[in-house]
N, C-alpha and C positions, 0 to 999 in steps of 0.2 A: 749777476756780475755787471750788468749794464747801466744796472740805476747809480750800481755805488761806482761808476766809472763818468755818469754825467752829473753827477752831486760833487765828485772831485773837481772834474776838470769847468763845474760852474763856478765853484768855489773860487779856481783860481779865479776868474774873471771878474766875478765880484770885488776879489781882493785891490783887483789891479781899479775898477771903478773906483772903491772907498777909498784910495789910497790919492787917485786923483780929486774925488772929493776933498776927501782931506787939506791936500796943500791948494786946492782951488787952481789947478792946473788946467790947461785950454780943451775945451768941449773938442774942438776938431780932431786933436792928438787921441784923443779917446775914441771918438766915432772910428780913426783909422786904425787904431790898436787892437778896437774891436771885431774889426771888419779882417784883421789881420789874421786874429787869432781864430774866426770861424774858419775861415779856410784851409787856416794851416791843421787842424783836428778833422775837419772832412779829409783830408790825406793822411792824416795819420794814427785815426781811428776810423778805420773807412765799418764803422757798425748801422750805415742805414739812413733808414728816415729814424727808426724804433730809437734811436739816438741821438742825433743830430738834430732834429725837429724839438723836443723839448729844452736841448742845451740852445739851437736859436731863439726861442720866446723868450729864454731866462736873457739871456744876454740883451735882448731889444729892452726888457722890461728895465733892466737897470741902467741900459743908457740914458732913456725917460726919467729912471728916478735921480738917474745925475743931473741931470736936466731940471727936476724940480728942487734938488737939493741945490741948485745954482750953478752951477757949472757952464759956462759959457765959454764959445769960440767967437771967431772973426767973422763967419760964417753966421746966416740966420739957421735960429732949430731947426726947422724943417729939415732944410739939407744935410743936418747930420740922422734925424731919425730915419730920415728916406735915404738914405747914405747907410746908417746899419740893419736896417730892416729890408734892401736889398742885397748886403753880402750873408745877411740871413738865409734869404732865399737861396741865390745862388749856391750857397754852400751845404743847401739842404738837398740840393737838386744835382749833385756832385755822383760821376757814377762811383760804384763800387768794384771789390776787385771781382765780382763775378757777370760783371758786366758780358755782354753776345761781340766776338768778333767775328765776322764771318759766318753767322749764323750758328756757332759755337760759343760754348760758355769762355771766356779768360785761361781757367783753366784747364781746358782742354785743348786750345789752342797748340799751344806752345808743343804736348803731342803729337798733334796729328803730324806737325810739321818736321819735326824731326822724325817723323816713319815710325812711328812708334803703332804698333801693329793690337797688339796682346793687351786686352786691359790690366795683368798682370804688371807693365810694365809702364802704367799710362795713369793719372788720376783719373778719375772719376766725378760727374754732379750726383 
């Protein structure tokens, strides 16, 4: 389910690159759209690195090839490659929902806290 979930959602991104290829629209708006949209899928497909790590290379990869396809900002390249190749990162680096609070998992938290005794009554990791 995972692959055909980052083959979708790389899809879109490519689209949205070709489309700025296309009308030869500004490299900068790109790197930030870019940068927008890793972050905004590490929230709202929070599936990992096993996810998130190949949709960021696809994403860097085609800002570069907009970049050789011509695509230019105000900005020199560099600062837009190091611009999407660090919301790359970050966005790979984003926790998950089963992150440790407390030295508990996320969701077990939220149990303990409200008194919840009984695993019958409480999720489980």
């Amino acid at each position: 389910m995972i692959p055909l979930a980052i083959a979708a959602t790389l899809g879109v991104a490519l689209l949205v690159t070709g489309y700025v290829v296309a009308v030869a629209a500004s490299g900068d708006a790109l790197a930030f759209a870019l940068i927008i949209f890793l972050t905004g899928v590490a929230l709202l497909l929070p599936w990992g690195l096993a996810g998130q790590v190949p949709l960021a290379v696809g994403i860097v990869a085609a800002y570069v090839l907009a970049l050789a396809a011509g695509v230019r900002g105000e900005l020199p390249a560099p600062y837009g490659i190091l611009s999407v190749a660090g919301g790359a990162v970050t966005s790979s680096s984003a926790p998950t929902s089963s992150t440790s609070i407390g030295g508990r998992s996320s969701r077990n938290a939220s149990c303990s806290n409200a008194g919840a005794t009984s695993k019958s009554r409480c999720c489980t990791t």
